[in-house]
Every structure is written in structure tokens, then in C-alpha cells.
C-alpha positions as CSV (number, residue, x, y, z in Angstrom):
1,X,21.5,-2.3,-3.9
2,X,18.5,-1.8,-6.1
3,X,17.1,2.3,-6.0
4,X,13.9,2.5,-4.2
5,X,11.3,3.6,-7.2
6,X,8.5,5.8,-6.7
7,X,5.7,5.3,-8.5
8,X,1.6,6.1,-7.9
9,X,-1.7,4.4,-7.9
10,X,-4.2,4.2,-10.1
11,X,-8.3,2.6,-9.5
12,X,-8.3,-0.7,-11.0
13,X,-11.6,0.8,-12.8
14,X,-10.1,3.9,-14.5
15,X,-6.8,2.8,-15.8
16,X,-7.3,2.8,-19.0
17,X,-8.1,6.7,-18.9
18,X,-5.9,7.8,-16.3
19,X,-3.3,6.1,-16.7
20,X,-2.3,7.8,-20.1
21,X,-2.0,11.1,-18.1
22,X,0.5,9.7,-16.0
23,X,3.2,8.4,-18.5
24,X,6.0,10.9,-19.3
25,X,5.7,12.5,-15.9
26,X,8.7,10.9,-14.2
27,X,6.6,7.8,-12.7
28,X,8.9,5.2,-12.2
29,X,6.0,2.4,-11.5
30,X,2.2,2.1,-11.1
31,X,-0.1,0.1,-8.5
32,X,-3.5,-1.1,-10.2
33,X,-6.3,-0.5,-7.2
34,X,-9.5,-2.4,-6.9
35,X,-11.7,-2.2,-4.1
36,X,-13.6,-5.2,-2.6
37,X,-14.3,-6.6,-6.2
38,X,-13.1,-6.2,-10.0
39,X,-16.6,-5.3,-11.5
40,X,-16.9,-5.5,-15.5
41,X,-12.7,-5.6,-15.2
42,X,-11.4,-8.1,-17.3
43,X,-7.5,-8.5,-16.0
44,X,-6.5,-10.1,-18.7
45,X,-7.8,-7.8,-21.0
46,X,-6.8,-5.1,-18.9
47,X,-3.1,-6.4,-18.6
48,X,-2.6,-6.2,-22.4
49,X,-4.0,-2.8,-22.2
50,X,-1.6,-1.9,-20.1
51,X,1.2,-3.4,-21.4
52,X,0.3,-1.3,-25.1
53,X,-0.2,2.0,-22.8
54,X,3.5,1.7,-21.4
55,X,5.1,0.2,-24.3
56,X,8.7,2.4,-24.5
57,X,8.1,4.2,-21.7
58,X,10.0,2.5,-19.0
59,X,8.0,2.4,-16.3
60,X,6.1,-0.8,-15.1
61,X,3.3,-2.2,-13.3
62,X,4.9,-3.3,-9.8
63,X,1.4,-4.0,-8.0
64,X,-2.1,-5.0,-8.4
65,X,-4.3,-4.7,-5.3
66,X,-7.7,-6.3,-4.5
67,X,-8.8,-4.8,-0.9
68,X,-11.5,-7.1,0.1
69,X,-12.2,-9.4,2.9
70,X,-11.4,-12.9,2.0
71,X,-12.2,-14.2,5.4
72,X,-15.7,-13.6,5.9
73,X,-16.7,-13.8,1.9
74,X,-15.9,-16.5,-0.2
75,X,-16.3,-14.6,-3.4
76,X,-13.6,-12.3,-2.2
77,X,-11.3,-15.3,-2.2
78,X,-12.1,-16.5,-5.4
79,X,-11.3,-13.1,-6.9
80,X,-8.4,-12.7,-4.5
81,X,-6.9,-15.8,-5.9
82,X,-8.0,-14.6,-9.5
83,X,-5.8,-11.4,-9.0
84,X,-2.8,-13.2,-7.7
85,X,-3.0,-15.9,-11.1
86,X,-3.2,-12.8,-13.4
87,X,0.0,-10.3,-11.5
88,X,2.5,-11.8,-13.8
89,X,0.9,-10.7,-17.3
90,X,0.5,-7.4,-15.7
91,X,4.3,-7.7,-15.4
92,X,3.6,-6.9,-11.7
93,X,5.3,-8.9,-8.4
94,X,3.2,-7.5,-5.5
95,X,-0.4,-8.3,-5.1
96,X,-1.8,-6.3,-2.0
97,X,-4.9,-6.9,-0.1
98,X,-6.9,-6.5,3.3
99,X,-6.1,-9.1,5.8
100,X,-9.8,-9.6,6.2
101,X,-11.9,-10.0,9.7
102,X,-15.2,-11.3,11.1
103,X,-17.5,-8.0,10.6
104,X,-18.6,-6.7,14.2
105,X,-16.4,-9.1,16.0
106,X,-13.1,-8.5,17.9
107,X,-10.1,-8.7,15.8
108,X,-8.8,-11.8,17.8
109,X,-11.8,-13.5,16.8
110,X,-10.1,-13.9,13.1
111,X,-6.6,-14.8,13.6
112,X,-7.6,-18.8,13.2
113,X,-9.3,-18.1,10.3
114,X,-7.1,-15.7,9.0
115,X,-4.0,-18.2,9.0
116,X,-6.2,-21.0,7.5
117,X,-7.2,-18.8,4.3
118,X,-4.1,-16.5,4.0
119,X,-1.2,-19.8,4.4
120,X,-2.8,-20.9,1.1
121,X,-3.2,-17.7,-0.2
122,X,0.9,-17.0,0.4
123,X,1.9,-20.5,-0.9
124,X,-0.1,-19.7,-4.4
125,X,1.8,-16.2,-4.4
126,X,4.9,-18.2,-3.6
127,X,4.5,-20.7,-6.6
128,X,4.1,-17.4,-9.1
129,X,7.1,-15.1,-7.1
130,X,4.8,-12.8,-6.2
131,X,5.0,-11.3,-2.8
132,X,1.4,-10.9,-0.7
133,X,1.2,-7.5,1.3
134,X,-2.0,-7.0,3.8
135,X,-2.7,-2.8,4.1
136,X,-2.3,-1.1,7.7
137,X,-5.6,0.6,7.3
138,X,-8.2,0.8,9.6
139,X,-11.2,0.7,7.4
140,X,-12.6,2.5,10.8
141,X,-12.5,-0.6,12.5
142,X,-11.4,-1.1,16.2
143,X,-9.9,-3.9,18.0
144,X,-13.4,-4.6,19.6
145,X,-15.1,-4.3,16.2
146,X,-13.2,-5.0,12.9
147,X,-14.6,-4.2,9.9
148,X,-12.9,-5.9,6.9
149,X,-9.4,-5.8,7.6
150,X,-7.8,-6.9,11.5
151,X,-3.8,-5.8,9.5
152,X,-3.9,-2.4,11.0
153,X,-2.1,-2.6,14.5
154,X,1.2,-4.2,15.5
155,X,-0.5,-6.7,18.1
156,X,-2.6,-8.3,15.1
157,X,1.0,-8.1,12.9
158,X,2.3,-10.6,15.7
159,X,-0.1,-13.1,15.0
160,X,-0.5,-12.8,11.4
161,X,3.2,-13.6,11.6
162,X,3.0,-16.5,13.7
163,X,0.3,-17.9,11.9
164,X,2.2,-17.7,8.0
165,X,5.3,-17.0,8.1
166,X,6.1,-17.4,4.2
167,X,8.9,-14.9,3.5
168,X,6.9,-13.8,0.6
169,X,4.0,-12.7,3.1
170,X,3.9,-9.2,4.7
171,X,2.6,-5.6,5.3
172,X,2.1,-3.4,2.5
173,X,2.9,-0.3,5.2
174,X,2.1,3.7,4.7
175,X,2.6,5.8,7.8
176,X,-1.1,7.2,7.7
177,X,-2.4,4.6,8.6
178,X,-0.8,4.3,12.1
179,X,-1.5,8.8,12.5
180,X,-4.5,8.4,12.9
181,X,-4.1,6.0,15.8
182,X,-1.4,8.2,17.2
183,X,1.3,5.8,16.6
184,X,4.4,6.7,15.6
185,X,5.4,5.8,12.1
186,X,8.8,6.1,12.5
187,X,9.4,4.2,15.9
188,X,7.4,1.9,14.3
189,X,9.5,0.8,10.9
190,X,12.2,0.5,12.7
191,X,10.9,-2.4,14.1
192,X,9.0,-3.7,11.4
193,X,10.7,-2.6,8.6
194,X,11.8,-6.3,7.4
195,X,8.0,-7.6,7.4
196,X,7.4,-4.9,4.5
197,X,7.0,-5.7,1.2
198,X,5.4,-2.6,-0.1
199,X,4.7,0.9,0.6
200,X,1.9,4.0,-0.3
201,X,3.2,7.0,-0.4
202,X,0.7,8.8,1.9
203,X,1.0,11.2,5.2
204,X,-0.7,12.4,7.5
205,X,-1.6,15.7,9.4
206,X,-2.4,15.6,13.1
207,X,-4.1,19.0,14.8
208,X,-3.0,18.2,18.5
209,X,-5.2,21.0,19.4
210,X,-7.8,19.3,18.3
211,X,-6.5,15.6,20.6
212,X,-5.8,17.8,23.6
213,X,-10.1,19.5,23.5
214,X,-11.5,17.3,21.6
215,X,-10.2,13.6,21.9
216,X,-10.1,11.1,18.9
217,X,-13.6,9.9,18.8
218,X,-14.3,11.7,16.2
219,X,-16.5,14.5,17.6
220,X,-13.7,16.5,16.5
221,X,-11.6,16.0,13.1
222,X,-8.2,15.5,14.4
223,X,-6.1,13.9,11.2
224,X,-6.1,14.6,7.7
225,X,-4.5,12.3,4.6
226,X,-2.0,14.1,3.4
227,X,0.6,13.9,-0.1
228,X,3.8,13.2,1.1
229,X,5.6,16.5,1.5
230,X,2.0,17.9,3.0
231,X,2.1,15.8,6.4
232,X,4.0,15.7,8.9
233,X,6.7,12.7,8.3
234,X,10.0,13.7,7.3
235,X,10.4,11.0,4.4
236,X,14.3,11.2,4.1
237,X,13.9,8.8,8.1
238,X,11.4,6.3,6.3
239,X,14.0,6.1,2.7
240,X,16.3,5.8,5.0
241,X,15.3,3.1,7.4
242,X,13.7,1.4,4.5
243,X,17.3,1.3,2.8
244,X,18.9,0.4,5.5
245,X,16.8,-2.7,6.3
246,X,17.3,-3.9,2.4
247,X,13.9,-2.8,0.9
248,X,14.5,-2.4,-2.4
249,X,11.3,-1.9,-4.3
250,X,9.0,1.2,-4.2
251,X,6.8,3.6,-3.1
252,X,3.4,3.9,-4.5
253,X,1.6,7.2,-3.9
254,X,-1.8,7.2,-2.6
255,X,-3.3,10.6,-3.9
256,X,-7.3,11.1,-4.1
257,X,-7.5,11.6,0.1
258,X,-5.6,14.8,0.6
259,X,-8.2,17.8,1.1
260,X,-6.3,20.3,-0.4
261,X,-4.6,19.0,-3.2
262,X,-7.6,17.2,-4.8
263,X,-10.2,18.0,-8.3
264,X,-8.4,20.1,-10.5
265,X,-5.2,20.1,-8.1
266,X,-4.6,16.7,-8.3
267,X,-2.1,16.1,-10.4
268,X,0.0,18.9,-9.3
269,X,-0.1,17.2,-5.6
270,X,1.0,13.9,-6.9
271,X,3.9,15.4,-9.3
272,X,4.8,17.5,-5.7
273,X,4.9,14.6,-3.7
274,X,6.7,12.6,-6.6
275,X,9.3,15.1,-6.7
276,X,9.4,15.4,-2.8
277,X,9.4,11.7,-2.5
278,X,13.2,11.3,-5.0
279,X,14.2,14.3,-2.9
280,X,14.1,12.2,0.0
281,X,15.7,9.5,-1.2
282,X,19.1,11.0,-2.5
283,X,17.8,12.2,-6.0
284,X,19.1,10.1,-9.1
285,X,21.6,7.3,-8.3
286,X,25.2,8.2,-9.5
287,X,27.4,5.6,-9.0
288,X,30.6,6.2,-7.4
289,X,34.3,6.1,-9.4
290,X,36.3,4.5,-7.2
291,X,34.1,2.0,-7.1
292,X,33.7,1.1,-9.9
């Protein structure tokens, strides 16, 4: 079995900067973010950048992710499709996105639409062996009134499922994400576990002060993104569960939310939770003599 890597993400928009900063610091792989379009990005360009930038240094791009809403806007389609074409010169095999809704509308509303758009979308991911992972996050929707994404709750997950059910198709799954809706994470992979294809590397921190007087509404603040080894998941369960189900490729930390280790402290909550994170899952592989 294939050691889980852990790796960290980087906006698609400030790669060529940042990115730099992060070889040498015991990265194993990097996640390329953009954020409902690509702007003045040219991937190809961009994907020979790279390639220069991590030239010797062992560590690879394992995903590019455009997190937009190809349902309701055509022109996030086209550059949807765009960013699935261009994953292999980027060396990268996960391509990561929203699952996309009907603004305002219930989240049922979409799932038609949603298998119409995303079986072709999987079968052109297929034909390139990349795998097509849709976010658990919110985007402070509701299941009354989606915003871009309808991916964030196990009821839509059924359906999504139903409608493609390429093997190549799944969640691209962080714990955070189901917090803040005061689900729990763990419970949760256990069942789901085999329908993930990816995973970011960000917690959570729940004040159940807070839920008990103030609710979830959000009169009150009640959850905080968190670094792993911040929140409150115990990340050797999730390694574990992920291990145990077969998931053999990485973790991609989602820094730039936590509200403590942020600015100038930002790197040193990454390198924690990158250190925290190979804790978790065993430290470095050693094989074992006798079976070798």
C-alpha cells in the first residue's frame, strides 16, 4: 500500500510566488486553487512554471481545483473542462471542483441538472485518468437555498451518486466542512470513506457554549477553521480510516482560514500541521524485514 502524502495548497493566482517558499520544507505534494475562474492564468504556461519550480525536488503537483458553479454558468463549464484538459502537464491526477446548484433554489432543485453536466464532465476526466472530486463546503448555502455548490451534505452525496456513478467521480472531503453543521466527521468517513478521492487538511473548532446560548444561526460565532493539530479531530481516526478503506493519495492542507495562525504566522501553522499531520499517520514508512 501506497503512503498517504501530505501536501498543501496554494491560490491558483500566486503560485508562482508562493510556491518557491514552500519547496524544501518537507511538502510532499501541492494543490493549485482557483476560485470560480482562472483570470489572466495561463495553465499552460503556468504548468511549465511549475514544472521548472519543482524540478529535483521531489514533490509534485497532485491537484488542480477550479471551485465554480458549472450548473448555473456555462462559462464555468467551459473553464471547468479547460482545467480538466490541462491536469496532466501539470503532472497532476485530481481536478476538484464545486458540484454547482441553482442560486436561491433548494438543493434538490439541481440534482437533474447536476447529473446531466457532471456525467460528461466524469467521462472527460475518465478518458485523461484523472479523478473528479466535488468539495463538502457549504459556500453558506442551506438545503432550502444553495448557493453554488449542493456537495455539502450526505443526502445530496446519495444522489450525486445515483446520478454518475463513474468510479473516477467523488468527494474531495475535509472534516470542517461537516463542523460547522455539527456533523460528525468521523462517524461520517466511515461511511463514506470509499467515495473519496481527495482530502484538505483542515479542522475545525466548535465553542458548544456558544450552540447551547446562542444556537447556529450565526448570531453567535460558534466554529472556527482550524490547522490540523488546532481543531478538534484527532487525525490518527481519519489516517486511519482513510488507510483502512484503501485511500492511497494525500492530504492537501487548507491554511489561510485559521484565525490564529494567519499573516506573519502562517507558515509556521502550515509546517505545525504538516508535521502533525505525518505524526498521525505513522511517521516515515519503514518497511518491515521479515517481510521482505
Amino acid at each position: 500500500m501506497n503512503q498517504i502524502k501530505i501536501g498543501t495548497c496554494i491560490p491558483g493566482d500566486r503560485v508562482e510566488e508562493w510556491l518557491p517558499a514552500f519547496i524544501g520544507k518537507g511538502f510532499e505534494t501541492f494543490s493549485i486553487n482557483f476560485h470560480m475562474t482562472l483570470g489572466d492564468v495561463e495553465l499552460d504556461q503556468l504548468a511549465m512554471k511549475t514544472e521548472k519550480i519543482l524540478s529535483g525536488s521531489g514533490e509534485k503537483i497532485s491537484t488542480v481545483g477550479l471551485y465554480c458553479n458549472p450548473i448555473q454558468y456555462p462559462e464555468h463549464r467551459k473553464a471547468l473542462e479547460h482545467v480538466i484538459c490541462e491536469a496532466e502537464k501539470f503532472g497532476a491526477d485530481h481536478v476538484s471542483t464545486f458540484a454547482g446548484a441553482w442560486e436561491g433554489k433548494p438543493v434538490e432543485d439541481a440534482f437533474a441538472e447536476f447529473g446531466k453536466v457532471f456525467r460528461e464532465l466524469a467521462d472527460m476526466a475518465q478518458e485523461r485518468g484523472v479523478k473528479l472530486g466535488i468539495e463538502n463546503c457549504l459556500m453558506d448555502g442551506t438545503w432550502e437555498k444553495a448557493t453554488c455548490n449542493i456537495g455539502f451534505h450526505p443526502r445530496a452525496w446519495e444522489a450525486m451518486f445515483e446520478e454518475v456513478k463513474n468510479d473516477n467521480f467523488g468527494l474531495e472531503w475535509e472534516p470542517t466542512h461537516q463542523m460547522v453543521q455539527l456533523i460528525d466527521p468521523v462517524s461520517q468517513l466511515r461511511k463514506w470513506c470509499k467515495k473519496i478521492v481527495h482530502v484538505h487538511g483542515k479542522d475545525a473548532t466548535i465553542d458548544w457554549d456558544a450552540v447551547k446560548h446562542g444556537g447556529i444561526t450565526g448570531a453567535v460565532p460558534f466554529v472556527w477553521h482550524r490547522m490540523p493539530g488546532f481543531g478538534d479531530t484527532d487525525w490518527r481516526n481519519i489516517i486511519s480510516i482513510l488507510r483502512a478503506n484503501g485511500y492511497e493519495d494525500d492530504i492537501c492542507i487548507e491554511g489561510y482560514h485559521d484565525p490564529v495562525y494567519n499573516g506573519e504566522w502562517e507558515m509556521t501553522g502550515q509546517l505545525h500541521a504538516l508535521q502533525y499531520l505525518k505524526w498521525c499517520r505513522g511517521g516515515e514508512f519503514v518497511p518491515s524485514p521479515w517481510e521482505q
